[in-house]
C-alpha positions in Angstrom: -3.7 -148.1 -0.7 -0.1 -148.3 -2.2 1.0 -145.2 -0.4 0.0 -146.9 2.7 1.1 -150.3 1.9 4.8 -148.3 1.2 4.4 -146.3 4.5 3.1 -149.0 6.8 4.3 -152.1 5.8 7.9 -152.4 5.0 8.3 -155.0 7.8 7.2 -157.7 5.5 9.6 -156.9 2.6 9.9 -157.9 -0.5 5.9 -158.6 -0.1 5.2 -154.6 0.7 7.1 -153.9 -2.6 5.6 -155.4 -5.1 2.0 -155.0 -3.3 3.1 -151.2 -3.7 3.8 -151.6 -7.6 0.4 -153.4 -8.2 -1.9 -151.0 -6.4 0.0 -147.9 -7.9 0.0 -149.5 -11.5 -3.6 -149.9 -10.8 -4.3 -146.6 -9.8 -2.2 -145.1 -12.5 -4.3 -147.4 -15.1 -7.7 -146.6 -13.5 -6.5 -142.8 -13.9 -5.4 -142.9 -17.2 -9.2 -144.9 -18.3 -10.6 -141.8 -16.1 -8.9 -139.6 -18.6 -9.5 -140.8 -21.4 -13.4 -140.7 -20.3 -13.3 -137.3 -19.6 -12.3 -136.8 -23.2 -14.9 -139.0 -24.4 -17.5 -137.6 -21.8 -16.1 -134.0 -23.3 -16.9 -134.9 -26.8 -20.8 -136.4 -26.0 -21.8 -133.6 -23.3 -21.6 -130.1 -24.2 -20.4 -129.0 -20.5 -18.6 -125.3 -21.0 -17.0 -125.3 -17.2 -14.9 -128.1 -16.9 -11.6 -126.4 -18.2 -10.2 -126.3 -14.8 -11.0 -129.9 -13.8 -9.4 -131.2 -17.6 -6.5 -129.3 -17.2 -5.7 -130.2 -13.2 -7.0 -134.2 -14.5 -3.9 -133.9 -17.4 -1.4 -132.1 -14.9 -2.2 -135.3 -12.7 -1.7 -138.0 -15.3 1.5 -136.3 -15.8 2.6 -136.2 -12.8 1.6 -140.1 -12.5 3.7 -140.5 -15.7 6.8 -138.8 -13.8 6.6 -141.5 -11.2 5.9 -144.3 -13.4 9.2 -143.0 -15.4 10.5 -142.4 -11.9 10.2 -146.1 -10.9 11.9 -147.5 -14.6 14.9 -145.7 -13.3 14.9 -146.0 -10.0 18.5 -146.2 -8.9 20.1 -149.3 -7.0 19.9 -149.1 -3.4 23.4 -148.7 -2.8 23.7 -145.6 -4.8 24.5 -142.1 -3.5 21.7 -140.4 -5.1 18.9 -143.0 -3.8 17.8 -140.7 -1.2 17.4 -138.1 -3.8 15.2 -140.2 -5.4 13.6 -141.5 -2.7 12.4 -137.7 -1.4 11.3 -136.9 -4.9 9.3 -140.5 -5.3 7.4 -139.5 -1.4 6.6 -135.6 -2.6 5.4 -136.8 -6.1 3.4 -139.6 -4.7 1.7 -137.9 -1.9 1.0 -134.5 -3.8 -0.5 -136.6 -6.3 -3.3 -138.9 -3.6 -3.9 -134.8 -3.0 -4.7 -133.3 -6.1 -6.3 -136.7 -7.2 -8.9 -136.3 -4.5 -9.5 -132.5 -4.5 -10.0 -133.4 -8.6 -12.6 -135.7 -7.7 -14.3 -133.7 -5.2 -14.5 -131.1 -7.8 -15.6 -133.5 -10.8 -18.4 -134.9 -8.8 -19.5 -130.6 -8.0 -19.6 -130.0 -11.8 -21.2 -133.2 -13.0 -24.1 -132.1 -10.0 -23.7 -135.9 -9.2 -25.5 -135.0 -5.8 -24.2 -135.3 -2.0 -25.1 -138.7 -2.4 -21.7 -139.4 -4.6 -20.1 -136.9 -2.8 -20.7 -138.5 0.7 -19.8 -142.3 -0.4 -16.4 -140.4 -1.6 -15.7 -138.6 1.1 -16.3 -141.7 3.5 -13.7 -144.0 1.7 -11.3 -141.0 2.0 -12.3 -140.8 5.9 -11.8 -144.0 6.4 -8.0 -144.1 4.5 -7.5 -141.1 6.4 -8.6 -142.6 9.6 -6.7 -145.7 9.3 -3.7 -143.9 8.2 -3.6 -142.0 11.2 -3.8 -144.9 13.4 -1.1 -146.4 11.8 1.1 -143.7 11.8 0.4 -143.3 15.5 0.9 -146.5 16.5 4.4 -146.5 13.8 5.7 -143.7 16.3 4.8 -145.7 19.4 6.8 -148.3 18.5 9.9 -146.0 18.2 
């Protein structure tokens, strides 16, 4: 939702902005709790295959600590190396809504949650997906 909100919304500035900051702060709280379950999960269940999925869920929280970092110094507008910053903040983010997702695909496969969880998951990523493709369509119309 904050990628989108960022993407889609920058008419209504400085309202897109901090929308932005409170559904990525959010996200970056609700992954940090998921985290610190998976530890806690780790500790109660004796699962011996979920290396791969701990070490992709730290790589991610890292990454979401990057940005968070990234945003404390965010440079001014005005400054020459804003655009820098501003390429580094779009790769981040989006390579992070990608990993998070595949890592919650594969969580919900090795906790043999069932299609069930795995369809309701997949259908609120269809329907982000979905909307974001409208609204990127209808952004380059307007162009």
């Amino acid at each position: 939702m904050g990628a989108m909100v960022a993407r889609y919304l920058k008419q209504w500035d400085p309202i897109w902005f901090y929308s932005h900051t409170v559904f990525q702060l959010l996200g970056f709280i609700f992954g940090f709790a998921g985290v610190i379950c998976g530890f806690v999960l780790d500790d109660h269940l004796n699962y011996s295959n979920i290396d791969k999925h701990r070490g992709f869920g730290i790589f991610i929280l890292a990454l979401g600590c990057l940005q968070v970092i990234a945003f404390l110094v965010r440079p001014d507008k005005a400054s020459k190396v804003r655009k820098y910053w501003n390429w580094y903040h779009y790769a981040v983010g989006r390579i992070l809504l990608l990993f998070a997702a595949v890592n919650i695909f594969y969580g919900i496969h090795l906790a043999k949650a069932g299609s069930g969880w795995n369809a309701g998951y997949g259908t609120a990523v269809a329907i982000l997906l979905i909307v974001s493709v409208v609204l990127e369509a209808r952004m380059w119309m307007k162009k």
